[in-house]
C-alpha positions in Angstrom: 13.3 -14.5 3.7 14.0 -11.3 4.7 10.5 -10.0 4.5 9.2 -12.8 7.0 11.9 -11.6 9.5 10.9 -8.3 9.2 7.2 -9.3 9.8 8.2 -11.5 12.7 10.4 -8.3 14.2 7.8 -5.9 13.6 5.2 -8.4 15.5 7.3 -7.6 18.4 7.2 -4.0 18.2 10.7 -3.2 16.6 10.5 0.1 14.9 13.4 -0.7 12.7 11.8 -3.7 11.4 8.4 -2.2 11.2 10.0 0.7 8.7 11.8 -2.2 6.7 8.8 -4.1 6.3 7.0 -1.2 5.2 9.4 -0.9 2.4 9.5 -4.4 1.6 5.4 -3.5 0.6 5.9 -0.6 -0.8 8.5 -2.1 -3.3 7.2 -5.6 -2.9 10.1 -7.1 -1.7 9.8 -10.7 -0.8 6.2 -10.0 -0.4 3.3 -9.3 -2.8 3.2 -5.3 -2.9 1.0 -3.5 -1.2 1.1 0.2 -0.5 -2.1 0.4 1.9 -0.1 -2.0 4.4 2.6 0.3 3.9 1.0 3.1 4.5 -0.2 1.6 8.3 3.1 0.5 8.9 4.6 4.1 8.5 1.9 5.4 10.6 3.0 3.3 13.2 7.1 4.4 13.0 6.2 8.0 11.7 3.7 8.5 15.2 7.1 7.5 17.3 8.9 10.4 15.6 11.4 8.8 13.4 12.2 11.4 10.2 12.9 9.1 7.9 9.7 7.3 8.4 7.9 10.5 8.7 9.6 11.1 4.9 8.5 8.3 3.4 4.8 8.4 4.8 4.9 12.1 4.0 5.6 11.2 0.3 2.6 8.5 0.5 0.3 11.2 1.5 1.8 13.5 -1.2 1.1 10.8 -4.0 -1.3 9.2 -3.0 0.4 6.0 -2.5 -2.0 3.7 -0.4 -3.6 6.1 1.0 -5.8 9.1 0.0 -3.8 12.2 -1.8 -3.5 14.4 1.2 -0.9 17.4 0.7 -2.0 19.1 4.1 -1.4 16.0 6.0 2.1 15.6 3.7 3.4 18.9 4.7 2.9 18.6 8.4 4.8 15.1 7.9 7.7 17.1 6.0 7.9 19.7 8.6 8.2 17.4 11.4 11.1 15.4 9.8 12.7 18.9 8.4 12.7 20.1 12.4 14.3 17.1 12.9 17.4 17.8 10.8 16.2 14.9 7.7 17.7 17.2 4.7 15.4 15.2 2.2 12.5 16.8 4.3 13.8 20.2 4.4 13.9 20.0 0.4 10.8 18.8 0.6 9.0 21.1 2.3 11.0 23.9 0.6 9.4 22.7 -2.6 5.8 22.6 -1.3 6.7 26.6 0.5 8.0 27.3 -3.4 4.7 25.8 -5.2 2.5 26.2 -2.7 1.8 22.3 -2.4 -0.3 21.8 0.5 0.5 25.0 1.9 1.0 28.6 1.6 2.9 29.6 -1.2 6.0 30.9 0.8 8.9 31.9 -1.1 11.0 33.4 1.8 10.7 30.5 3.9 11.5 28.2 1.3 14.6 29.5 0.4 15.8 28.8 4.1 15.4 25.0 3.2 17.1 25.2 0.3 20.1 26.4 1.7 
């Protein structure tokens, strides 16, 4: 029941219910699952600037969770949600800095986000 809300919310252009019924596919939740439709339901919060969308959608890319492995595209998702204070980011991008995931191997700047 929830799901359906969420999909009637998200219709309407709520960003809240547009992230919750992106995790109701990811984790099919009251819907059949479905990672691709997921994926373009994070793209839609994510582009509005919300980190924890940005997160999730970053970890998609990272994956390659309905949606083509792209680490590049993952970072630059991680660093906008790390600048935005999300602490699950800023491990997250310290990680890819450490193992050069994506990016640079960095192991300066990756100890900043660890801290």
């Amino acid at each position: 029941k929830a799901a359906r809300l969420f999909r009637k919310a998200a219709k309407q252009g709520l960003t809240d219910a547009q992230f919750a019924l992106g995790g109701c596919f990811q984790q099919g939740v009251g819907v059949v699952q479905d990672e691709e439709e997921a994926v373009k339901l994070y793209q839609q919060v994510a582009g509005q600037g919300f980190p924890k969308t940005q997160h999730d959608l970053d970890r998609c890319y990272a994956l390659g969770k309905g949606c083509v492995q792209d680490r590049e595209e993952a970072v630059k998702l991680y660093r906008q949600a790390a600048e935005q204070g999300l602490a699950a980011a800023q491990h997250s991008l310290g990680r890819c800095l450490k193992d050069g995931a994506g990016v640079a191997q960095d192991h300066e700047t990756a100890a900043r986000f660890f801290r």
